[in-house]
C-alpha positions in Angstrom: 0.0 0.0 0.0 1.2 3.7 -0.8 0.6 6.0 2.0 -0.4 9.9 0.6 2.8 11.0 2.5 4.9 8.9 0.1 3.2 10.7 -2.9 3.6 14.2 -1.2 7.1 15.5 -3.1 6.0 14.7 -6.2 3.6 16.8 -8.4 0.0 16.2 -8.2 -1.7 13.2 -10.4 -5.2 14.3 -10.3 -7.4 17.3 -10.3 -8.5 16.7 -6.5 -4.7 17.1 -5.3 -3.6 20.2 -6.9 -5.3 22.7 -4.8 -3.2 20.9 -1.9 0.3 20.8 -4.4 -0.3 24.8 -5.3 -0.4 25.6 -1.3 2.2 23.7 -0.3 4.8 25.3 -2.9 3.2 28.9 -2.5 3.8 28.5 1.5 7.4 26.9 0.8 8.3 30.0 -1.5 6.9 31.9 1.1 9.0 30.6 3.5 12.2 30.5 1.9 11.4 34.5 1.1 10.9 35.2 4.8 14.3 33.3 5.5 15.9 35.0 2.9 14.7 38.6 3.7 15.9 38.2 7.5 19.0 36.8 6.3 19.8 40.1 4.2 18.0 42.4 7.0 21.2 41.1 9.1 23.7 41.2 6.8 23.0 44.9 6.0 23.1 45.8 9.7 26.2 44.0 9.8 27.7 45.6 6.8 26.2 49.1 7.6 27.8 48.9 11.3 31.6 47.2 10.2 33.1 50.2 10.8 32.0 50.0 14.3 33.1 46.4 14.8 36.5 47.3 13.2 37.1 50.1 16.0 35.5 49.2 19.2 34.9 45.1 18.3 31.8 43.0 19.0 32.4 44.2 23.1 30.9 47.4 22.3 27.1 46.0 22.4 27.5 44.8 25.8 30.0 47.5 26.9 28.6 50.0 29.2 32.1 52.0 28.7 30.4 54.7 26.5 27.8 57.4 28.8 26.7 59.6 25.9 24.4 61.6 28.8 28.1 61.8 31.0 30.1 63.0 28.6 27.8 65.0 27.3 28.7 63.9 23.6 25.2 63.5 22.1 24.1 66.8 20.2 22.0 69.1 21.4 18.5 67.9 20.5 16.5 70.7 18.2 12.8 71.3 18.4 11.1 71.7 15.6 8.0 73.8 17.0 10.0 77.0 16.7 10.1 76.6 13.1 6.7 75.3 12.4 4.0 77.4 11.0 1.5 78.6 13.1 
């Protein structure tokens, strides 16, 4: 006996199984797009912040060295309801 799990990578031999074939592949491709899409979301985080992880190494996310509000290095923040219209 052939069990339908056996028949289940192969492409559908009648009408009443295509429905099933057609959502499988379209979740698969869906899948693999998802996978894909956080796979490049990382590697342009990576490649936008190498300069960081040349300079201060992988340490700096954990490193509580750097007190932006101590040193007073952040610049001054800049409203922009002077500016607006009335």
């Amino acid at each position: 006996m052939h069990s339908p799990a056996a028949n289940a990578d192969t492409a559908p031999r009648s009408l009443d199984g295509i429905g099933d074939w057609v959502f499988r592949n379209i979740v698969a491709i869906a899948g693999w797009f998802v996978l894909i899409t956080l796979f490049l979301a990382a590697f342009s985080m990576y490649w936008g912040g190498r300069e960081a992880f040349g300079e201060f190494g992988w340490g700096f996310l954990t490193s509580t060295d750097w007190d932006p509000v101590q040193e007073n290095t952040a610049p001054p923040s800049r409203s922009t309801a002077p500016s607006s219209p009335p």
